[in-house]
N, C-alpha and C positions, 0 to 999 in steps of 0.2 A: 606540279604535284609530286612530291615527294613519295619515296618508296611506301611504305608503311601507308600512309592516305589512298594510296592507289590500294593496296592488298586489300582494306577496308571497304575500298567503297565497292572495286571487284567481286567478294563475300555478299555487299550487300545487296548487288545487282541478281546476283545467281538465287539467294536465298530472298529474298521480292519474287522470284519469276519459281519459286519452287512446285507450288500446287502446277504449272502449265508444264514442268518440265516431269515430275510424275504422272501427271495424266498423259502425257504423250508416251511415255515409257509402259504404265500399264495398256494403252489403250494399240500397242503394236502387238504387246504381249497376249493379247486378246485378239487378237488378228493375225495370227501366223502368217505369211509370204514367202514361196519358197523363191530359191534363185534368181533374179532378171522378172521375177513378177509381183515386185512388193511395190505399186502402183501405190494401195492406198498409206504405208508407212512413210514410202519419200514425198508426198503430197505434205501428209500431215506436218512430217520436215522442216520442208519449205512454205508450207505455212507459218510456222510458229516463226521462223528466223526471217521473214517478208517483215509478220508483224513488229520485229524487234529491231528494223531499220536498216537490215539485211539487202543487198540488191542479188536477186536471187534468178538463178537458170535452172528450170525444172528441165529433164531432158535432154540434157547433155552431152557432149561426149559419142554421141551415137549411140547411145544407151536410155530406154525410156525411161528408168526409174534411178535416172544419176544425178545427182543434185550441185550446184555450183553457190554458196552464198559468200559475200564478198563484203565486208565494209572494213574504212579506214581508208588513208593512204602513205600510211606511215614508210620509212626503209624500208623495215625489220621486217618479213612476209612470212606467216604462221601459219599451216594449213592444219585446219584438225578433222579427223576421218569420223565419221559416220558410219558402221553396219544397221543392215537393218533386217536380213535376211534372214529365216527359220529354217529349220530341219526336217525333212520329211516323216511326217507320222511321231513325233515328238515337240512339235513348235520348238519356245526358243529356248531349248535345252542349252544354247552358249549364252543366251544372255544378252543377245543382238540391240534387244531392247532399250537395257541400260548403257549400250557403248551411243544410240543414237540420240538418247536424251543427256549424257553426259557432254558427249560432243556441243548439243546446241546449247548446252548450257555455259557450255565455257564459251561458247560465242556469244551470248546473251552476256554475259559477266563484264566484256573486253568491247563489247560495241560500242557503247557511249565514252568512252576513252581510249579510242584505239589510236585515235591522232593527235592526243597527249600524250601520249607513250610509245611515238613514234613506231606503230604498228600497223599493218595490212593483213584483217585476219581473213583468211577465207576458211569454211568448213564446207568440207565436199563430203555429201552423199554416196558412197561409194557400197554400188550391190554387188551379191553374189558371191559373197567369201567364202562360202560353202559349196566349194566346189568348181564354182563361176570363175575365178578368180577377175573380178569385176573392177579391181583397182591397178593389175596389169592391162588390161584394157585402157583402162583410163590414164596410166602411166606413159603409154606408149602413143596417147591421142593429147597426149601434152598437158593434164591438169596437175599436174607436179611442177612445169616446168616454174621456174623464178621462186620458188618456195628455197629460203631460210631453212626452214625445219616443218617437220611433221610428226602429228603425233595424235595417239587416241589410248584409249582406258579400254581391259576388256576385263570382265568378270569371270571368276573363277572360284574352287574352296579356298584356298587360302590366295595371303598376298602374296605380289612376286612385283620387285620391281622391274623385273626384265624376263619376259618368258624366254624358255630356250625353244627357240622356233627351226623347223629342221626345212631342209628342201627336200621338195615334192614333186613327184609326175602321176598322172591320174590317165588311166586309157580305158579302155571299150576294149574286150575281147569278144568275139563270135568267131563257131565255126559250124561249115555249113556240109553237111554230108548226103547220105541218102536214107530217106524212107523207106524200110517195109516191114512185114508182117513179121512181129518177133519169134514166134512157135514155127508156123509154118516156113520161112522164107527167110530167116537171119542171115545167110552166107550171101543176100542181095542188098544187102543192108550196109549204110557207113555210119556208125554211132556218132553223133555228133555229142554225146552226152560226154562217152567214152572220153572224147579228145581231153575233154575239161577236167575230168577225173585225174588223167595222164599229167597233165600241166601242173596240178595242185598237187601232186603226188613230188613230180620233179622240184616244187619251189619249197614243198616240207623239206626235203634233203637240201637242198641250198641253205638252206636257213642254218645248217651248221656250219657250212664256209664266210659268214655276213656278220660284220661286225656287230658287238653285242646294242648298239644303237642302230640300226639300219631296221627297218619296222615293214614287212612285207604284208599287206592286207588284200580281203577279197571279195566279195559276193558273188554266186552265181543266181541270175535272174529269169535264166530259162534254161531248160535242161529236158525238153518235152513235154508233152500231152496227154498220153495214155501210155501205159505198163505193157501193152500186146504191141506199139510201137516203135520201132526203131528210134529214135531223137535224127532228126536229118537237121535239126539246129539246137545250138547250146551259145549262150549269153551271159557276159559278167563284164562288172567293174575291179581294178583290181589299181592299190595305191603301192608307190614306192615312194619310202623316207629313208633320206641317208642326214648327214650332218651341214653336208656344204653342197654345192653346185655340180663340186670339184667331183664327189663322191657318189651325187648320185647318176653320174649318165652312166659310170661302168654298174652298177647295182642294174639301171633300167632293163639296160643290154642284155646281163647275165637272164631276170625275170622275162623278156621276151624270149629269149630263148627255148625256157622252159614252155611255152609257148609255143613253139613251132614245132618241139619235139610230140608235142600232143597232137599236132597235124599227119608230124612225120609218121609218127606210130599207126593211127588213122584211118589215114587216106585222108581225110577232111581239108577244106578249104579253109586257111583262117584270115582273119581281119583284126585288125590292131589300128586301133583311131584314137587317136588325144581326145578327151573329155575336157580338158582345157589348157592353159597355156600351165607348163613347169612354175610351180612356187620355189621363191627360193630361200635360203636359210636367214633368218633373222637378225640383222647387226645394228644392237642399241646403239644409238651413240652414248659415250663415259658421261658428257659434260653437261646434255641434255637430260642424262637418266640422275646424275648426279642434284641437279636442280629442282626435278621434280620428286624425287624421295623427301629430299628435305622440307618441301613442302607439302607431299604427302601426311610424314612425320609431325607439320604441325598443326597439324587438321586432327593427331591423333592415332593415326592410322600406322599401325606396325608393322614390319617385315621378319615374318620368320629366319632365321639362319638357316634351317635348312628346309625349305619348303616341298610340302611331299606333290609328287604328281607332274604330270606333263614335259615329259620327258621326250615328247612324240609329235608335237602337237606342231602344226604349220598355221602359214599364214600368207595371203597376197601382200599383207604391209610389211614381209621378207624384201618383197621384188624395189620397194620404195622406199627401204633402208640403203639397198647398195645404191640410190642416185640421191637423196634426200640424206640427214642429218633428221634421225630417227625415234622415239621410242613408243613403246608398246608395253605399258605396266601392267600387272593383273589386278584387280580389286578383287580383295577376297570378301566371298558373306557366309565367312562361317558354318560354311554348310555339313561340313564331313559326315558320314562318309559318303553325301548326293557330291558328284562328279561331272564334268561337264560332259552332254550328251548322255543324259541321263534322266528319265524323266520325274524323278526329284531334284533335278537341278532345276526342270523346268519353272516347277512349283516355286524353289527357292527366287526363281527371279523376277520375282513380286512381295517379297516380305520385307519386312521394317529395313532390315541389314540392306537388301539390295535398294533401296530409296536412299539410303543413306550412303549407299555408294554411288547412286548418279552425284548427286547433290556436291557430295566429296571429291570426285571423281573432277567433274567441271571444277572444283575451285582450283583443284590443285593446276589440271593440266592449263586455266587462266593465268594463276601466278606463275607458273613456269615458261608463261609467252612474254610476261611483263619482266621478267628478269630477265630473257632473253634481250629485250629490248634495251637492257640497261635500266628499269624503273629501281 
């Protein structure tokens, strides 16, 4: 089969299986799943990709909701990722949706030809990108290992052939002091509110020493109970983005600190725990991201020169660029000014634009595994 024959019939496989791969996409979309609990998205998954001749591992990895599907036995080994995760109290304000029906799409495209085109596709399920980092897990539990390349589609306002993806560490702060009566008895009292005011007070002034990309965030999620109460506990999540790996353990360090001076001041006890393993900064490969624009581009599909937005933005398929041969495109659906993590993005990722990005999304990152292969 000749290049051009394969493109064809690849288009014709994706676009035959479209009504199954937008109902999978709206029907996730309609069922929010936050982190490590999207039970009924990776089912649905591995179902669609059982039915399309898929030899498939629900559960894998040591993770309930990680998916393994496999066909072909070509050299060439193409692993394409699957999100399928939502956002608390926004569902899938990124879009999770369309990255997990694009994914089986282009496994569905590439299955009845994979060993004509001397390929090995697998598409791995891979949860909890929000936050979970669910594909470091799985990186480190071996379902990367022997992959060629990897690669997936993620929805956004505009397009981007290469998102700039920063590294990440994500922790748990609590600090624990003592209760009492605020009126009567404060000088018995260790604010535990106080420490955290103290902390966010120190990382506002940091933030003028931190280079103008370096992104310090925060919540605090408990801070007490009643107003005549001392706080003997205070609670927060709090992110640090720098550029590289390289850059962000001295950033971590500096923001912990700022942290312990909120103890110091105090008296409070503090705790500082990983909420998950460090993301690390994103490295398209040229030759990959090269292959796949161009077939983006003939599907139609444009790339801004200078695209606005996401200047901040991470990802666990950072951690499986530095071992894998990588890319990570953005499909744009025209949304502006709805944002990702916004819930008009949410709504956007179910309108004509985002169907036409799974659709799109699978042909392109199919043709880009068949060039890969030499088709």
């Amino acid at each position: 089969m000749n290049a051009p024959q394969a493109r064809r019939e690849i288009e014709t496989r994706i676009r035959s299986a479209e009504a199954e791969l937008l109902g999978l996409s709206h029907r996730i979309h309609a069922h929010p799943e936050l982190a490590f609990e999207e039970v009924r998205a990776s089912a649905w998954l591995a179902e669609l990709l059982a039915a399309g001749g898929f030899t498939v591992d629900h559960g894998c990895y040591g993770l309930n909701t990680a998916v393994r599907a496999t066909v072909g036995s070509g050299p060439v080994h193409v692993g394409i990722c699957a999100e399928y995760d939502a956002l608390p109290g926004i569902g899938h304000a990124c879009g999770h949706n369309i990255i997990a029906a694009a994914a089986a799409g282009a496994g569905i495209g590439l299955a009845g030809l994979a060993d004509d085109l001397g390929l090995t596709i697998t598409v791995l399920g891979t949860p909890a990108e929000e936050g979970g980092g669910g594909k470091i897990l799985m990186l480190e539990r071996g379902a990367f290992d022997g992959l060629d390349a990897a690669m997936m589609v993620h929805p956004a306002a505009v397009e981007m052939a290469a998102m700039p993806g920063t590294a990440v560490s994500v922790f748990d702060v609590s600090y624990r002091g003592t209760p009492a009566h605020a009126g009567a008895y404060p000088e018995r009292g260790v604010n535990a509110a106080d420490a955290m005011t103290v902390a966010q007070v120190a990382i506002g002034l940091l933030r003028q020493q931190t280079a103008g990309t370096d992104r310090i965030q925060g919540i605090v999620t408990e801070a007490g109970s009643a107003a005549n109460i001392i706080p003997d506990t205070s609670r927060g999540q709090w992110i640090v983005r720098a550029d590289s790996q390289v850059a962000l353990a001295p950033l971590t360090d500096r923001v912990q600190r700022c942290f312990e001076a909120g103890a110091l001041a105090t008296g409070c006890e503090l705790g500082l725990t990983p909420a998950c393993p460090d993301y690390a900064d994103l490295r398209p490969d040229p030759g990959l991201l090269a292959l796949y624009r161009a077939n983006a581009e003939a599907l139609g599909r444009t790339f801004p020169e200078l695209p606005a937005g996401m200047t901040g933005a991470a990802t666990d398929m950072g951690n499986v660029s530095h071992v894998v041969p990588t890319i990570h495109p953005m499909l744009g659906l025209d949304c502006l000014p709805a944002v990702n993590h916004q819930p008009e993005f949410t709504a956007a990722c179910v309108t004509p634009a985002a169907d036409r990005a799974v659709v799109e999304g699978a042909i392109a990152m199919a043709w880009t595994a068949a060039d890969l292969a030499g088709a």
